[in-house]
Residue, then its C-alpha position, 0 to 999 in steps of 0.5 A: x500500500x502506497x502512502x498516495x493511496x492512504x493520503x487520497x484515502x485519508x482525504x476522500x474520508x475527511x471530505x465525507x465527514x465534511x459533508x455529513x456535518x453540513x447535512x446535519x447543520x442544515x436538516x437541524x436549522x430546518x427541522x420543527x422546534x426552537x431551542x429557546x422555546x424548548x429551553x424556557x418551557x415552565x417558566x412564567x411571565x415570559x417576555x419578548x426581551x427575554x426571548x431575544x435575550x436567550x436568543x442572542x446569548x445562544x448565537x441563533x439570532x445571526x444568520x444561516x451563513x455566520x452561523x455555519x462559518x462560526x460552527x466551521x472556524x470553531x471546529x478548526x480551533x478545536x472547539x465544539x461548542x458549549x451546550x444549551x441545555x446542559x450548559x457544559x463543554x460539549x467536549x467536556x459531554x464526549x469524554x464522559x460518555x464515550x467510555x460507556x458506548x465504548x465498553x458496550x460496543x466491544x462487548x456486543x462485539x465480542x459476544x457476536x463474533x464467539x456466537x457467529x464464528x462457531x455457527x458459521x463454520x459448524x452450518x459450512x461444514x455440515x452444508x444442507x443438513x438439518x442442523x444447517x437448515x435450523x442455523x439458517x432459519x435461527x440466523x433469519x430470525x435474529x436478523x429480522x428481529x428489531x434490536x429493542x424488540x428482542x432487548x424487551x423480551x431479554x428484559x421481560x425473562x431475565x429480569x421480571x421472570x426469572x430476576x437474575x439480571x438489572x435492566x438499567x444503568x452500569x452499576x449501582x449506587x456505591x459500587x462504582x471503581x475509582x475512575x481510571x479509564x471511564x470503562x467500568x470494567x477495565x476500571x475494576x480490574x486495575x483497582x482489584x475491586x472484584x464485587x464492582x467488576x461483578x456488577x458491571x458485568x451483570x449490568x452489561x449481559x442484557x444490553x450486549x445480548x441485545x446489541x450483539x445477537x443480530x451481528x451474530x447472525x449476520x457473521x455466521x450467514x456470512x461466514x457460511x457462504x465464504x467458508x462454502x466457497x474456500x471448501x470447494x477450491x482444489x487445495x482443500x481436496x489436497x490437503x483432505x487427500x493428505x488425510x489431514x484431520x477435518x478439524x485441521x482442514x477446517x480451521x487451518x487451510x479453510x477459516x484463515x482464506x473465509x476470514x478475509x470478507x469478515x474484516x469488512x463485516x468487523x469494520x461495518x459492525x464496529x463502526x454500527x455498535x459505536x453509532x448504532x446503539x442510540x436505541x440499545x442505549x435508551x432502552x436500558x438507559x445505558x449512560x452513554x453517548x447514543x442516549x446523550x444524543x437522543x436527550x440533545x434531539x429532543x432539547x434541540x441541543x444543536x451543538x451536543x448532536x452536531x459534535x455527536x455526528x461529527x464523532x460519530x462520522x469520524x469513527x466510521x470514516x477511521x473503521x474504514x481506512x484500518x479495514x483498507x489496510x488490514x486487507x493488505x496484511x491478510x493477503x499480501x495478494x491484495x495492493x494498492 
């Protein structure tokens, strides 16, 4: 890979998250709902000077253009904003709530992939048998199913019936780690305080379940039909003519060329766990960005939703270029 190819990537990929922060600068001042209106709701005895008041400290009394130069030239210096409602750094909003979409995200992740992997291959090797038939069907029905549908119906068995599980938060009052990295987690384990790993976990099973279990059937649908394809090439028949063990053909000659199209499905399903868990968030009022966002849309909180899409397109446009480059470490066949 040539560093033309990377800098010619790098810039395509700034100029969509340029893009992306314009549409969503524009469709906000567009949209019904005023933020002073949102924002002075409950009070009594409202004037018009009040109104005008607000309006100018929040710089919405300026017009489109020197507010979308002001938005822009703030970006450069770094600086993305002071929230309305909350009346923080949005910066400041970010780093408080990144850590617990991040702990989210890669533990859905990683309950996708040691579902999905194991089904894949076990439905690749026993191709039209039953056993592959009922993994297809289980895998449409985990693909079809809506996130909050199945997070309710985790909720509805593992905490109402059988009470094994809580369905909100990250922890409980009092058994929070002392705060290293903001993941929980991570957090318990450096701190050694093993009750509060423990209900960080038992905080994290349903929201993960519900997050990870639909990536899950679309790694084992996607492995299948890449694994299909990798058995049927001639060197696969040699190696089984060898009388190497299954197990050795199927996982040492066969998954490591199946796994190639599964670096643009991680990429994909990285960048959807980041961004994509608004719903998953709000459900089990998980503190973390996805729910920040959704609380910014309905204040009409300009500058927390613009700096969430911004971060937001920045991860994914990231993503994308580390997939780019893995390609090439996967299969030195592959050149740019």
């Amino acid at each position: 890979m040539s560093i033309r190819y990377l800098i010619k990537r790098f810039i395509y990929l700034i100029g969509i998250v340029i893009f992306i922060t314009l549409f969503t600068f524009i469709i906000l001042r567009i949209s019904p709902g005023d933020p002073v209106d949102m924002m002075l709701q409950g009070e009594e005895k409202i004037t018009q000077e009040d109104i005008d008041r607000l309006t100018e400290q929040l710089g919405l009394d300026k017009p489109f253009h020197i507010q979308l130069y002001n938005f822009f030239s703030g970006i450069v210096r770094g600086e993305l904003g002071y929230s309305f409602y909350m009346k923080r750094l949005v910066w400041d909003l970010i780093k408080e709530r990144f850590p617990a979409s991040l702990e989210l995200a890669i533990f859905a992740m990683f309950i996708s992939f040691v579902i999905g992997v194991p089904i894949g291959i076990i439905a690749a090797v026993r191709h039209n048998s039953l056993l592959d038939r009922l993994i297809m069907g289980v895998n449409f029905l985990g693909i079809s199913m809506p996130s909050f549908w199945f997070a309710i119906l985790l909720m509805l068995f593992f905490s109402v019936y059988l009470g094994v599980l809580p369905t909100m938060g990250r922890s409980v009052y009092g058994m929070y780690p002392v705060n290293i990295t903001g993941v929980l987690i991570i957090d318990s384990i450096l701190t050694l305080d093993s009750k509060a790993l423990i209900t960080a976990i038992r905080h994290l099973i349903l929201p993960s379940l519900a997050l990870g279990m639909g990536y899950s059937a679309i790694i084992s649908r996607i492995l299948r039909s890449s694994m299909l394809e990798v058995l049927s090439q001639d060197y696969i028949t040699v190696a089984r003519s060898k009388g190497l063990k299954q197990s050795r053909v199927v996982l040492r000659h066969a998954l490591r060329n199946a796994l190639i199209p599964m670096i643009t499905v991680a990429g994909l399903e990285a960048g959807s766990l980041l961004g994509g868990n608004i719903v998953i968030e709000t459900v089990f009022s998980w503190p973390g960005l996805g729910s920040l966002i959704t609380g910014a849309i309905f204040a009409r909180d300009y500058p927390v939703v613009q700096a969430g899409v911004i971060f937001y397109a920045l991860v994914f446009v990231l993503i994308n270029l580390i997939v780019d480059i893995t390609y090439t470490l996967v299969d030195p066949r592959i050149r740019w």
